[in-house]
N, CA, C and O of each residue as an XYZ file, in Angstrom:
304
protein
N      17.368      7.448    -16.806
C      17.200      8.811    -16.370
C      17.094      9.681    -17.611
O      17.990      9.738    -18.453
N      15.992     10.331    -17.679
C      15.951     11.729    -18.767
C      16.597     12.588    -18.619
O      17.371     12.612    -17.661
N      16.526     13.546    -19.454
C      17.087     15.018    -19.599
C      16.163     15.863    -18.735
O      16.630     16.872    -18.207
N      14.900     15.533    -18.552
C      14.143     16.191    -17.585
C      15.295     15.867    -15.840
O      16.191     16.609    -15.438
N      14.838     14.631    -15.222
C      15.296     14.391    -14.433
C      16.793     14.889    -14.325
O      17.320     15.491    -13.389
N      17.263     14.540    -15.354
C      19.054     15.304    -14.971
C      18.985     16.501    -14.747
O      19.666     16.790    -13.762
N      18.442     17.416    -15.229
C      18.169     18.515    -14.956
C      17.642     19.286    -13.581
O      18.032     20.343    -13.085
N      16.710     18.452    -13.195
C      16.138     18.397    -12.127
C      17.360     18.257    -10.841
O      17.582     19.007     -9.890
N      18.034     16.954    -11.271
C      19.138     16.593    -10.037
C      20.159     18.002    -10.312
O      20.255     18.638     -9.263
N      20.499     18.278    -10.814
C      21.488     19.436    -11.183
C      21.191     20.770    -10.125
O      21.916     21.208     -9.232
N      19.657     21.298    -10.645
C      19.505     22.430     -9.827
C      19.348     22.285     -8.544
O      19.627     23.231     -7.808
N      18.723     20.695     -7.851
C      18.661     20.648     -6.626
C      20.052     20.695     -6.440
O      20.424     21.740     -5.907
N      20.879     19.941     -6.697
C      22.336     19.933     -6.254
C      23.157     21.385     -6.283
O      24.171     21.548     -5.604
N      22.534     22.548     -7.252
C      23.303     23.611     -7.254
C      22.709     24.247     -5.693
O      23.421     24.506     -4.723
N      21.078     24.418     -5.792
C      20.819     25.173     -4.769
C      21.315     24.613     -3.477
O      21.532     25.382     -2.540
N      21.534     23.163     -3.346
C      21.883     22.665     -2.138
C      23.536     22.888     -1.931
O      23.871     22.657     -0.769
N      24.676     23.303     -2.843
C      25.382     23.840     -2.683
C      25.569     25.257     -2.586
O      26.018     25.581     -1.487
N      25.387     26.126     -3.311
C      25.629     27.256     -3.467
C      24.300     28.786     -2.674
O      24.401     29.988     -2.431
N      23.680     28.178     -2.608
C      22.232     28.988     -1.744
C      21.630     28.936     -0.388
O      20.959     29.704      0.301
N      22.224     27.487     -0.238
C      21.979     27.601      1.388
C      23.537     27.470      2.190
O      24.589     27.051      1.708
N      23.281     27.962      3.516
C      24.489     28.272      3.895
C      23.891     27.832      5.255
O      23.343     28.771      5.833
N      23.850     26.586      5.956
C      24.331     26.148      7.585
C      25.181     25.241      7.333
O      25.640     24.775      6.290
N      25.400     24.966      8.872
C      26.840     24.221      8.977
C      25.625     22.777     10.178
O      24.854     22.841     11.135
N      26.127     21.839      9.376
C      24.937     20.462     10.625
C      26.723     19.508     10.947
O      27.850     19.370     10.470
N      26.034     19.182     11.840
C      27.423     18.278     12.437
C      27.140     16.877     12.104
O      26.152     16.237     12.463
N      28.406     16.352     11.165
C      27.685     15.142     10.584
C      27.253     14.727      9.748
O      27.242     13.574      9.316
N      26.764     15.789      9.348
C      26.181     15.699      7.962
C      26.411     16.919      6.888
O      26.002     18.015      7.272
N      27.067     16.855      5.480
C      27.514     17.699      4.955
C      26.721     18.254      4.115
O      26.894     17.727      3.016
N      25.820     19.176      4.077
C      24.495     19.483      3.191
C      25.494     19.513      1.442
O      25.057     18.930      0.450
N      26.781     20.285      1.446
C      27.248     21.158      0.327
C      27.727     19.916     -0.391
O      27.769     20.093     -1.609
N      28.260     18.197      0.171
C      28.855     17.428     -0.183
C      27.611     16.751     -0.916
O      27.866     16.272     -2.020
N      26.073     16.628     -0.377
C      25.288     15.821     -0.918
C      24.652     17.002     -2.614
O      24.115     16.707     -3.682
N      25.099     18.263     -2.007
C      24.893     19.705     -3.337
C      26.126     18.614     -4.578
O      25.960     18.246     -5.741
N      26.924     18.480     -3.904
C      27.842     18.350     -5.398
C      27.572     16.742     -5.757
O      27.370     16.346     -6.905
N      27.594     16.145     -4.935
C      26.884     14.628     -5.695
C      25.679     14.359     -6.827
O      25.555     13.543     -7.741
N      24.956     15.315     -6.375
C      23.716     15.986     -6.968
C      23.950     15.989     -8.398
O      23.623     15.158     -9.245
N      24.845     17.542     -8.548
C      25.191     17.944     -9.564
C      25.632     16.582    -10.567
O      25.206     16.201    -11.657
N      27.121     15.846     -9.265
C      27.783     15.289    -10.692
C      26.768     13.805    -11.098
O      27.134     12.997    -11.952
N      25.841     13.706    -10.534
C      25.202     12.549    -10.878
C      24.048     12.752    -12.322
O      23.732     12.003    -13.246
N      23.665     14.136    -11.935
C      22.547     15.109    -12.932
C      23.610     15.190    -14.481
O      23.492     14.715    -15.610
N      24.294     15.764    -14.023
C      25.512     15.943    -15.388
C      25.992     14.360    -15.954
O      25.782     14.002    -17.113
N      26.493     13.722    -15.192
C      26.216     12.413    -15.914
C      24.979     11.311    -16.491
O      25.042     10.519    -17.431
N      24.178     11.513    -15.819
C      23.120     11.630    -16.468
C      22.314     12.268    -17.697
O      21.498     11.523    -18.239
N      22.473     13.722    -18.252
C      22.718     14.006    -18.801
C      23.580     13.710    -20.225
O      23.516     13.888    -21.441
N      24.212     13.277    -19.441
C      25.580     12.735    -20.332
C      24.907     11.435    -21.340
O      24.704     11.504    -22.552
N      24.686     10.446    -20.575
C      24.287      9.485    -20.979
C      22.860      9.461    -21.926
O      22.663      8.676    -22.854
N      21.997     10.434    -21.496
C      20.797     11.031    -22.255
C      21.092     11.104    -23.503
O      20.537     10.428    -24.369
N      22.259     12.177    -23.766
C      22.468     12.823    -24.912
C      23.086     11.863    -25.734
O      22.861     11.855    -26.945
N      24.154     10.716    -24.981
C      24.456      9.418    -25.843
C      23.578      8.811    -26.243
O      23.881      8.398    -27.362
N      22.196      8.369    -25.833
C      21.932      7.502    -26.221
C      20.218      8.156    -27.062
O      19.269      7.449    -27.400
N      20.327      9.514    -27.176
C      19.238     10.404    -27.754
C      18.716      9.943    -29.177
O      17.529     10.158    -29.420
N      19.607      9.242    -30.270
C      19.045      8.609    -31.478
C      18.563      7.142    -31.423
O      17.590      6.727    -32.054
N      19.495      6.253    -30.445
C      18.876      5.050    -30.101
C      17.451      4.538    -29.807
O      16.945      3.452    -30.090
N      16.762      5.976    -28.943
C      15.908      5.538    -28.250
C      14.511      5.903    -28.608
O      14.127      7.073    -28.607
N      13.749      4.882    -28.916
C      12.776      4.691    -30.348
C      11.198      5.223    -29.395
O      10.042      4.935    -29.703
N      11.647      6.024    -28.256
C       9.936      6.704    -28.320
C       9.349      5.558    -27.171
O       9.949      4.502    -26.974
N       8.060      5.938    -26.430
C       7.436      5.328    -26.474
C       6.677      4.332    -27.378
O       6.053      4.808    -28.327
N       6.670      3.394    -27.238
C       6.122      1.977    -27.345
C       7.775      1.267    -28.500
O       7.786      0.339    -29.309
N       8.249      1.652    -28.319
C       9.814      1.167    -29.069
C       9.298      0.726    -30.778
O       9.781     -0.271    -31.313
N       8.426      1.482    -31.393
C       7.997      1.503    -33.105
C       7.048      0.141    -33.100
O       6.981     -0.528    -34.131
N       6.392     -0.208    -32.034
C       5.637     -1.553    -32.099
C       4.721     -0.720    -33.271
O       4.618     -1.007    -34.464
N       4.069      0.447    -32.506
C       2.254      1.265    -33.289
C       3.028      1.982    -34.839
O       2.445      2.192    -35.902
N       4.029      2.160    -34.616
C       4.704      2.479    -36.483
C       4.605      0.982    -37.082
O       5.154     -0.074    -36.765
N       3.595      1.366    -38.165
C       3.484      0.127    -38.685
C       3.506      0.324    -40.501
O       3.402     -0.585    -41.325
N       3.698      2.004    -40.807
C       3.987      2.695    -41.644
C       2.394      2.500    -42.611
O       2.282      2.876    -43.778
N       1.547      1.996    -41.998
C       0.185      2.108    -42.751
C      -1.147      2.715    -41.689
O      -1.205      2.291    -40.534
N      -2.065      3.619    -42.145
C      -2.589      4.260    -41.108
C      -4.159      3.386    -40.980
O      -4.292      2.491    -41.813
N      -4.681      3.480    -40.541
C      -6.281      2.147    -40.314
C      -7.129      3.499    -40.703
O      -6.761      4.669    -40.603
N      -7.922      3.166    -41.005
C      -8.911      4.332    -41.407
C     -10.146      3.826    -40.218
O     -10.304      2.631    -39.967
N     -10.944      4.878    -39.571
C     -11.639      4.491    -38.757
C     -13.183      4.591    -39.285
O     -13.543      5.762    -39.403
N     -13.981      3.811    -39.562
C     -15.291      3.656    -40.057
C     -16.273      4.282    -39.374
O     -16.379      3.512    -38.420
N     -17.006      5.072    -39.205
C     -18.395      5.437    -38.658
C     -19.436      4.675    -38.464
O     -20.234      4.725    -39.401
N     -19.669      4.130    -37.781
C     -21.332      3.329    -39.013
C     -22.483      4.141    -38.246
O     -22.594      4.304    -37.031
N     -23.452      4.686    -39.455
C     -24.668      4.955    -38.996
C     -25.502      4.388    -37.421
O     -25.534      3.237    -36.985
N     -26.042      5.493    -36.891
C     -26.844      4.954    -35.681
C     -28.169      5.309    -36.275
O     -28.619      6.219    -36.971
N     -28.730      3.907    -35.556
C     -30.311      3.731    -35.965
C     -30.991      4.830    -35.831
O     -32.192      4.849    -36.102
């Protein structure tokens, strides 16, 4: 999970607690609001742990610390 996505789970979970207001029988809208949150925030959490570890797309295969020069060749 990213920092995008945690983020994402967070505000759904705030608005689903704190902005809407019915009452369903059975089902607790404000209980699935705070699961939300604490799943987004831990998530988060774990993002920010592991933020130097994590080497980018393609994990440094295309860092190869030398650049290819790309040739032209004349058209007839």
């Amino acid at each position: 999970m990213g920092l995008g996505t945690s983020l994402v789970l967070i505000a759904i979970g705030a608005i689903l607690e704190f902005a809407i207001r019915v009452s369903t029988p059975g089902f607790n809208i404000h209980t699935v609001g705070i699961v939300l949150m604490v799943v987004g925030v831990l998530g988060l959490l774990v993002s920010l742990v592991f933020w130097n570890t994590w080497g980018g797309f393609g994990n440094g295969a295309a860092r190869t610390g030398t650049r290819r020069r790309v040739v032209e060749e004349d058209l007839p």
